[in-house]
N, C-alpha and C positions, 0 to 999 in steps of 0.2 A: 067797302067790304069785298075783297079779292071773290075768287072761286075757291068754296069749300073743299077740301080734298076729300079723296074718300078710302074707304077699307077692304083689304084684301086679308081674307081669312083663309090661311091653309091646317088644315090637320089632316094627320095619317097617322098607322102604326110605325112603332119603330124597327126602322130597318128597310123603310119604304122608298126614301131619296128622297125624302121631306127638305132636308136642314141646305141638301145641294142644290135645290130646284130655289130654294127660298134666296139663298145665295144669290147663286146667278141672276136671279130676279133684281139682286139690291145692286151688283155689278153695272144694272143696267142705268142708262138716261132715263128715268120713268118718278122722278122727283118723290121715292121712294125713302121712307123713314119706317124703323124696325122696330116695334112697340117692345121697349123693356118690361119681362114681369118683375114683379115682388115675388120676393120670397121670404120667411122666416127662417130658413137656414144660415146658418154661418157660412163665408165667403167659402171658398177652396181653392186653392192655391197662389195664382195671381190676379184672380177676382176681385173686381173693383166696382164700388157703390155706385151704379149710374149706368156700369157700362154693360155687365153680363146680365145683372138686377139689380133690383132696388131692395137690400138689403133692409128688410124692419124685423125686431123681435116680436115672439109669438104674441105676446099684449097687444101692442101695435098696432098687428094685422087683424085683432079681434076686434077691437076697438075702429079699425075701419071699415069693417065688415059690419057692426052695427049702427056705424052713420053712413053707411049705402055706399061707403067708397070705390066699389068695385065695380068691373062688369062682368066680372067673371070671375070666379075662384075655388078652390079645390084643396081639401085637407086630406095630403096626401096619406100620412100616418098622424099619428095623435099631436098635435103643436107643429106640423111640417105644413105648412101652408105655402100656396102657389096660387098668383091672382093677377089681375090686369085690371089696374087701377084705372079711371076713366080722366083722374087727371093729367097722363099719361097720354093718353087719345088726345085730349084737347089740346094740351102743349105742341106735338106734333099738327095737326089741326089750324092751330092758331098758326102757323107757320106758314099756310099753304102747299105743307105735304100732305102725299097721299100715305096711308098707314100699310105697313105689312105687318103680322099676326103668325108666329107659328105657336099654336096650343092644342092640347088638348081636343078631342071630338066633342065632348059635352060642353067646355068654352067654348068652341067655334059654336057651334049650336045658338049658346047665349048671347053669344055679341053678334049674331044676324038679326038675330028676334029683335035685339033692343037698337039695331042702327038699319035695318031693312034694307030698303032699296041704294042706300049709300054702301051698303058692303056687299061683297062679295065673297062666298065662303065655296073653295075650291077642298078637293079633297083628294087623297095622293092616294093611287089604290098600286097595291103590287099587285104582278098578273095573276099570284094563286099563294096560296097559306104556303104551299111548299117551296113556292121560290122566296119566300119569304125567309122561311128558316135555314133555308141554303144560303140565304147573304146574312142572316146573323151566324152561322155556323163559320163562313169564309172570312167574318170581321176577326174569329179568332178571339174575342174580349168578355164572352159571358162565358161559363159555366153550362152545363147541359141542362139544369135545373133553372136556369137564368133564361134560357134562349123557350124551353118549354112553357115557362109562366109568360113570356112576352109573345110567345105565340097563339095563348089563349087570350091574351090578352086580344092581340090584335084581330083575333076570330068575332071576340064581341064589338072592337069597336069599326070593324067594317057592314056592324049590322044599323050605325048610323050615320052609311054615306049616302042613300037617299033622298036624308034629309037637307043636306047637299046641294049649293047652285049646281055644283058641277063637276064629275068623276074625270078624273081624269087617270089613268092607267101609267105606270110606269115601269111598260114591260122594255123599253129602249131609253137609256137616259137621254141621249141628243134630241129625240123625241120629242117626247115629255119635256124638255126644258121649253123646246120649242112651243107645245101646243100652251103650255099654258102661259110663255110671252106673248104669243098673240093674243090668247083669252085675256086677259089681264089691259092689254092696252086697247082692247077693245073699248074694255068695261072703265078707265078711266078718261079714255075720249069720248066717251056717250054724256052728253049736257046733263 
């Protein structure tokens, strides 16, 4: 039996540099694999079963919700569900990769608690609520009513980075990609 791999959980709000940091991360030598969610949505556009998610209808994902299939999941609106099936982890796992994770605050929360000291749950903080809204205003793609609700949004869920191995600030992106490369192969070259 090889060396187990292990888990790196990131969440932030949106508009933080979550999706680029995670990136860059998978760019790297670090024998990195990117846990596909489920979702009960319908594909969108050139979306393909496997690769953006793991496309199940809303039965499905009820139906695996109540045999424990999950480790995490989230009903976004009424039958819109989003989860992180755990046979998903083991595949990757069984591999001898180590896992990356971008979800959710209250996922990431979930899948520390349930893999502990094998994961590591990073958290992407922008410098302040206002530069926040200044790079969703600059992305030019939401609505002012869209950019408001994701600013509240992200007001509550920076009230659970605490909970957090570890903050990491992404007020310079060369930075920040940086700190958290080092934290990261820290944490998967520790025995």
């Amino acid at each position: 039996m090889g060396k187990r791999g292990k888990l790196i959980i990131f969440s932030a709000p949106s508009g933080s540099g979550k999706s680029t940091i995670v990136n860059h991360l998978l760019s790297k030598e670090l024998n990195l694999e990117f846990s596909i969610s489920a979702t009960s949505r319908p594909p969108r556009g050139k979306e393909k079963n496997g690769v953006e998610y793991y496309f199940i209808t809303p039965d499905e994902f009820r139906e695996k919700i109540n045999k424990d299939e999950f480790l995490e999941y989230e009903e976004v609106y009424e039958g819109r569900y989003y989860g992180t099936l755990k046979s998903e982890v083991e595949r990757i796992l069984n591999k001898g990769h180590n896992v990356i994770f971008d979800v959710d605050v209250v996922g990431g929360i979930n899948i520390k608690k349930y893999y502990g000291d094998k994961a590591k749950s990073i958290f992407i903080q922008p410098p302040s609520i206002e530069c926040l809204r200044d790079r969703l205003i600059q992305r030019g793609t939401d609505s002012s009513e869209v950019i408001d609700c994701r600013v509240a949004k992200a007001e509550y869920e920076l009230s659970f980075a605490p909970q957090f191995d570890e903050i990491i600030i992404n007020d310079n992106l060369m930075e920040a990609k940086e700190k958290v490369y080092n934290s990261v192969v820290r944490f998967i070259e520790e025995n």
